[in-house]
N, C-alpha and C positions, 0 to 999 in steps of 0.2 A: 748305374741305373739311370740315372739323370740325362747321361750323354744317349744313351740308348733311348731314351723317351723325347728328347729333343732331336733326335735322327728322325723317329717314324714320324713328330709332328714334322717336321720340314719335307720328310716324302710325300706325305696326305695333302699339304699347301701345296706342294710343287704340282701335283698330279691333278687335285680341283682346279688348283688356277691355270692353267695347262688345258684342258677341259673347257671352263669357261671361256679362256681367251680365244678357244678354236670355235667355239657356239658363237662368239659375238661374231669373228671374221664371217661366220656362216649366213647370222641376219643380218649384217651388213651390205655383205653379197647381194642379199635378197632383195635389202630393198633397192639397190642401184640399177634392181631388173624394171624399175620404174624409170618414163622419161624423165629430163629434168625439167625444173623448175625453179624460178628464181624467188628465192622468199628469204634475202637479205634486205628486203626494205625495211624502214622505221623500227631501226635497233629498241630503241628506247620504249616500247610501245609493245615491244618482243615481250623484252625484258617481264614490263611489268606485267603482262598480260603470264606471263611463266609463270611470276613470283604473287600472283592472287589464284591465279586455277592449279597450278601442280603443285606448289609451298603450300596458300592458302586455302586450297581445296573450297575456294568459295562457290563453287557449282552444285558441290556436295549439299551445301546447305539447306537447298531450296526442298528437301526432305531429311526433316530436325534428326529423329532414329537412327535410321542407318548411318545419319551424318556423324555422330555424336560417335558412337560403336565404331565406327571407317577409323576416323579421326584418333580415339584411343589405340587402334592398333598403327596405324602410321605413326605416332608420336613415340610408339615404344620400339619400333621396328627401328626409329630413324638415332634415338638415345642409347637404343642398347647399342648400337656399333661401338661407341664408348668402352664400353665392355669388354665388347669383342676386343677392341685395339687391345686392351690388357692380355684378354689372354693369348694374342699370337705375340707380342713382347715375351710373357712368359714362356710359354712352349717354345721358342728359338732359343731361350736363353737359360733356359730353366727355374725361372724363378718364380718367387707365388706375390701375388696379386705386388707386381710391379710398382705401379702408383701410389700405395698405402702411404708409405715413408714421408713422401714428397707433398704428398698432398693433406695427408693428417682428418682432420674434420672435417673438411670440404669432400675429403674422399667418402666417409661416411654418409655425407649427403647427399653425395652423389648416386652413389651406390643403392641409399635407400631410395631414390627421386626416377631410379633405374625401375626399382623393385614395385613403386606401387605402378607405374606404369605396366610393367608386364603383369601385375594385377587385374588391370582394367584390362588389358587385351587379351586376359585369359576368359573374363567375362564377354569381352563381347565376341569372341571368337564361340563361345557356347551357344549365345545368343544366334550369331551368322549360323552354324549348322544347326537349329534349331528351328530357324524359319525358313531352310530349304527343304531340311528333310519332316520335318513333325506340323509347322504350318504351313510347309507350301505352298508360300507365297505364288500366284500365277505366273509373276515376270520372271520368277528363279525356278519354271517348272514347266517351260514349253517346248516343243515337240526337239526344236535343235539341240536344246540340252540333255538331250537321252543322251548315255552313252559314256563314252570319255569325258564330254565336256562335265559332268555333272559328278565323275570320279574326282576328276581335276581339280574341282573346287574344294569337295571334302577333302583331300587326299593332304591339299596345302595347308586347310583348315588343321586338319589331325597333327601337322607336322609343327604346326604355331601353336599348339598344347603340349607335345614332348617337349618342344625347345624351351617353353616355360618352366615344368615341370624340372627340367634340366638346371637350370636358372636357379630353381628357387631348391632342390636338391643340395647344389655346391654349393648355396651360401649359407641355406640352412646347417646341415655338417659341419661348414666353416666358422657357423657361431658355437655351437656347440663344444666342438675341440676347443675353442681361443678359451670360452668359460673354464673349462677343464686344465687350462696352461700344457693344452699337449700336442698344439697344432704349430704353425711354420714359426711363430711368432711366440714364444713361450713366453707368457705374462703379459701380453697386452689385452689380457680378459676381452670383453664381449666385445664386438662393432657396433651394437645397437642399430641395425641394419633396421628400417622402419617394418618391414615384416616379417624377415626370417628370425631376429630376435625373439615373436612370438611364435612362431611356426618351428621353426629347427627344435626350440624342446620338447615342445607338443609330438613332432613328428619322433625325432629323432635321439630324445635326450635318454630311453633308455637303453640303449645301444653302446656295443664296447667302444676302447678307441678304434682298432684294428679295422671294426665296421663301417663306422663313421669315415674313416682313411680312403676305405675302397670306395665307399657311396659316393665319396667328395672327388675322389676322381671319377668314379662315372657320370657324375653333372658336368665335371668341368671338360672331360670327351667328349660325351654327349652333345654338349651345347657346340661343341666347334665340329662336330662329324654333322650335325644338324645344318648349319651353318654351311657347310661345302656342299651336302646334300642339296639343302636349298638351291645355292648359287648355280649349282649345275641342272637342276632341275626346272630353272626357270626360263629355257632354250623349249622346253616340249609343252611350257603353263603357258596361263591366259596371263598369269601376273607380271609378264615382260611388263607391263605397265609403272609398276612400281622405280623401275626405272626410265622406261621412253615414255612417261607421261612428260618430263620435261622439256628432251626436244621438240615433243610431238607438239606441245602448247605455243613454245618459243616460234615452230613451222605453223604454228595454223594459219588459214586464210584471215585478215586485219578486212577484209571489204564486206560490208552489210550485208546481214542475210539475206538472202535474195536474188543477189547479183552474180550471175553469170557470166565466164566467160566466152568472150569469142574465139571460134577458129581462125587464126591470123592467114591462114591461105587464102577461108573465103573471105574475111573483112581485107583482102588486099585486092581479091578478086572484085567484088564489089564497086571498091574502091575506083579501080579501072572502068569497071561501067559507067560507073557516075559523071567521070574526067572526059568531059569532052574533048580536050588535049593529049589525053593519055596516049602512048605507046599500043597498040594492042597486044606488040609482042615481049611487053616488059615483063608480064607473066608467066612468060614461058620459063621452063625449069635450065638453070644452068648448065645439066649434064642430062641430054634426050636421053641418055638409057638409065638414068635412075629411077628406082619403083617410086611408083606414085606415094603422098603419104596417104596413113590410113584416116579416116576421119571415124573420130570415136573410138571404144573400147570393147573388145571382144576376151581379151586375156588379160593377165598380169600385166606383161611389158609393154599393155599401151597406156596401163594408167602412169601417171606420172610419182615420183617417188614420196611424198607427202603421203599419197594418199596408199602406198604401200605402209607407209610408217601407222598412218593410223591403223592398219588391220595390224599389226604386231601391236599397238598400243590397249586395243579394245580389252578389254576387262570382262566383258558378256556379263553386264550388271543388267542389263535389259530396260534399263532408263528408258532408253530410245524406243524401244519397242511397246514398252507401256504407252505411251505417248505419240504411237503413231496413230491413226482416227480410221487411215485403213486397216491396220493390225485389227483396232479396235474392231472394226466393222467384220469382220470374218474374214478380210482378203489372206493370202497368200502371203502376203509381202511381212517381213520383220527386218528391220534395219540392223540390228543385231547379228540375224544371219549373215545378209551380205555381206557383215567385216569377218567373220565366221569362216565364209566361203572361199570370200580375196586370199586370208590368211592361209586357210588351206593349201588353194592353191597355187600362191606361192609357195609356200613352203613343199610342195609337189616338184616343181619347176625347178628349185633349189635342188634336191633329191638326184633330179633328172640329171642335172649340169654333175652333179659329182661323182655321178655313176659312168659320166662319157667327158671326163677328163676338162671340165670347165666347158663344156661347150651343152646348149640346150638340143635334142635330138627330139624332133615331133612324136610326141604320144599320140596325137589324133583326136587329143582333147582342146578342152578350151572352157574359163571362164565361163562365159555365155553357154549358155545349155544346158553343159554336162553339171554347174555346181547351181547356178544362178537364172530360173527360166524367166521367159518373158513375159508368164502371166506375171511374176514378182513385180517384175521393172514397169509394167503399163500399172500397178496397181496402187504408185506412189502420185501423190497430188503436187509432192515440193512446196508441201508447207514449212518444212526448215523446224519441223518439234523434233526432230529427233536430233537435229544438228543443236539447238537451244537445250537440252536437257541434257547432252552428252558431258560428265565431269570432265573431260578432259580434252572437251574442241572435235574430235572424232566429227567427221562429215561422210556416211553412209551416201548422202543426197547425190553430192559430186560423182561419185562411182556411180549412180546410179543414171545420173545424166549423159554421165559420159560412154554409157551401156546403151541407153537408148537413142544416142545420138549415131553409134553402129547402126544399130538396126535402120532407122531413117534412111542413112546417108547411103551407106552401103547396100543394105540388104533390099531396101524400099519396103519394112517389115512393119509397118505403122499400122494399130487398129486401125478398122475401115473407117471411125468416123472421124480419128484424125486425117488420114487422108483425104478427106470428103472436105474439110474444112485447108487444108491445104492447097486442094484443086481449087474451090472457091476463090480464097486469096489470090490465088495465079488471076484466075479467068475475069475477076469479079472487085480485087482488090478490097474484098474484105469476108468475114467466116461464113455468110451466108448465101446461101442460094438464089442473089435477086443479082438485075444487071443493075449498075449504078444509074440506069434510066428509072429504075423503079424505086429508087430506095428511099423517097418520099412519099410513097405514094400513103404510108400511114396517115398523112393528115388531112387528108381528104374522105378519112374514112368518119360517120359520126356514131 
């Protein structure tokens, strides 16, 4: 029976990990439909900037609550793998709690230092579906969250209560048997597990052994069928985070808020104008029949791959969105969606490539319009609050600059009064309507 149960685990590991490892090639894919970009500078600067906002979640902080709540389920998520490691030792090999022997007391504290964490993350996991669905926070209850996304969140929430429940099943059973000298370990009496010691008798202790037997295998299932569930479930969640907040932090932009970049055609083109030495023909394109480039962002595959990473990274906490001033104001625009959108549609564009053999075949959509319109994009000011609030560096701004700088460039799609102050500029060399003959003429006024 033993060989027969370390069979089916090794098929269930082979088949999620299997599974899983084709979802990563899948978002990987995806985001390499972004340009590149070079963001190996200032390793050291990387590093720390990773190891205070994804390790130390210090973004988190600047709202104590949800910080506090976040914080206990990441700590129990990132301890229990400990766990985990035991029981895929065990299930390979057949054996029960692996490490006990070896480790002695320290495993018991281990084990319990396990347990009150998944305590706390059962509390604050109540807590999180608690003020989506009964107080209904605003930020966790706007119009883009209909739907899947708002399934999504509950759906993970639900599944981080079985896997506790799971948790605290197998270990409760497993104190109870040890007390009774009828479990793996005959006479090593209790574990004094810091809560299933009280919990397992309470729950569990009038129960035969026979009972107790089956229960303590359905937690220890449970917890690992939960567990591959998860893993494989988190290719279609918002919770990709939980793992690409790391890269995503290590990739973000290191230049102040604020700072823009330039388009290297035109600051070369420029550049030529200025050079009263210059070539005129130095700008000209090495191969006459190459397509021109695009200036700006209309799809997926103009933005550059960072800023793919950040739309798989987003979490749809709606930080951003609370905090934007136009959100605030009634506009259109929620910085949340946009990462909402991109994600989508890449992962649309991903879809398309797989259905016509690795190659993208034009659906007649696009970014721009069909997910993301341009009241949204004219209704952002680029005050950089949503990029400042984001836990994990996310820059909605960027996309959104690089959408309007489409429109501009390409499309000549600029509100009229941008244009109007445009034209000026040209005619006038500066946003107003006066010629630079007049543009004293205020101090002659009294």
């Amino acid at each position: 029976m033993s060989y027969l149960s370390s069979i089916v685990f090794l098929v269930i590991l082979s088949v999620g990990g299997g599974f899983f490892a084709k979802n990563v090639k899948k978002i990987i894919r995806n985001i390499k439909l972004g340009k590149a970009v070079n963001r190996s500078d200032n390793p050291s600067e990387r590093w720390k900037n990773m190891a205070l906002v994804a390790l130390g979640q210090k973004k988190m902080f600047t709202r104590p609550v949800p910080a506090v709540l976040h914080f206990a389920l990441y700590a129990a998520f990132v301890i229990t793998q400990i766990e985990l490691l035991e029981i895929l030792v065990d299930g390979i090999f057949g054996t029960h709690r692996f490490f006990k022997p070896a480790l002695g007391g320290f495993y018991t504290f281990l084990i319990s230092f396990i347990e009150v964490l998944s305590l706390l993350a059962l509390i604050a996991t109540v807590a999180f579906l608690s003020r989506r669905n009964l107080l209904k926070l605003p930020r966790l209850n706007k119009s883009e969250l209909l739907g899947w996304p708002m399934k999504d969140a509950n759906l993970i929430l639900i599944m981080e209560i079985i896997l506790v429940c799971c948790i605290f099943t197998m270990n409760g059973t497993d104190e109870v048997l040890y007390g009774m000298g009828k479990s793996h370990f005959e006479g090593q009496g209790s574990f004094s597990f810091a809560v299933s010691q009280h919990l397992g008798p309470a729950l569990f202790g009038s129960l035969s052994e026979g009972t107790l037997q089956i229960l303590e295998r359905i937690g220890w299932w449970g917890h690992f069928m939960m567990v591959m569930a998860f893993l494989n479930y988190l290719y279609y969640s918002k919770h990709l985070h939980i793992i690409l907040a790391f890269p995503n932090t290590y990739f973000a932009d290191l230049n102040p808020l604020g700072k823009f970049d330039n388009l290297e055609s035109v600051t070369n083109e420029v550049k030529l104008m200025l050079d009263p030495n210059a070539d005129p023909f130095a700008a000209a394109p090495a191969d006459a029949d190459a397509a021109p480039s695009k200036f700006g962002a209309s799809d997926v595959q103009d933005l550059n791959w960072v800023q793919l990473l950040n739309a798989y990274t987003c979490t749809e906490c709606g930080r951003c969105t609370s905090s934007c001033p136009a959100n605030q104001t009634g506009k259109k625009l929620s910085p949340r969606k946009i990462m909402m959108d991109t994600r989508d549609r890449m992962v649309e564009v991903g879809d398309n490539m797989d259905k016509n053999n690795g190659v993208f075949v034009s659906d007649g959509k696009s970014l721009l319009n069909d997910y993301i319109t341009q009241e949204e994009l004219w209704a952002c000011t680029s005050c950089n609050a949503c990029v400042e609030e984001c836990p994990v560096n996310i820059s909605p701004l960027s996309i959104i600059m690089d959408m309007r700088r489409y429109l501009v460039m390409e499309q000549s799609a600029a509100p009229m009064s941008l244009n109007a102050m445009m034209t000026n500029i040209e005619n006038n060399s500066a946003p107003w309507q006066y010629s630079q003959m007049d543009r004293l003429n205020w101090k002659d006024e009294q």
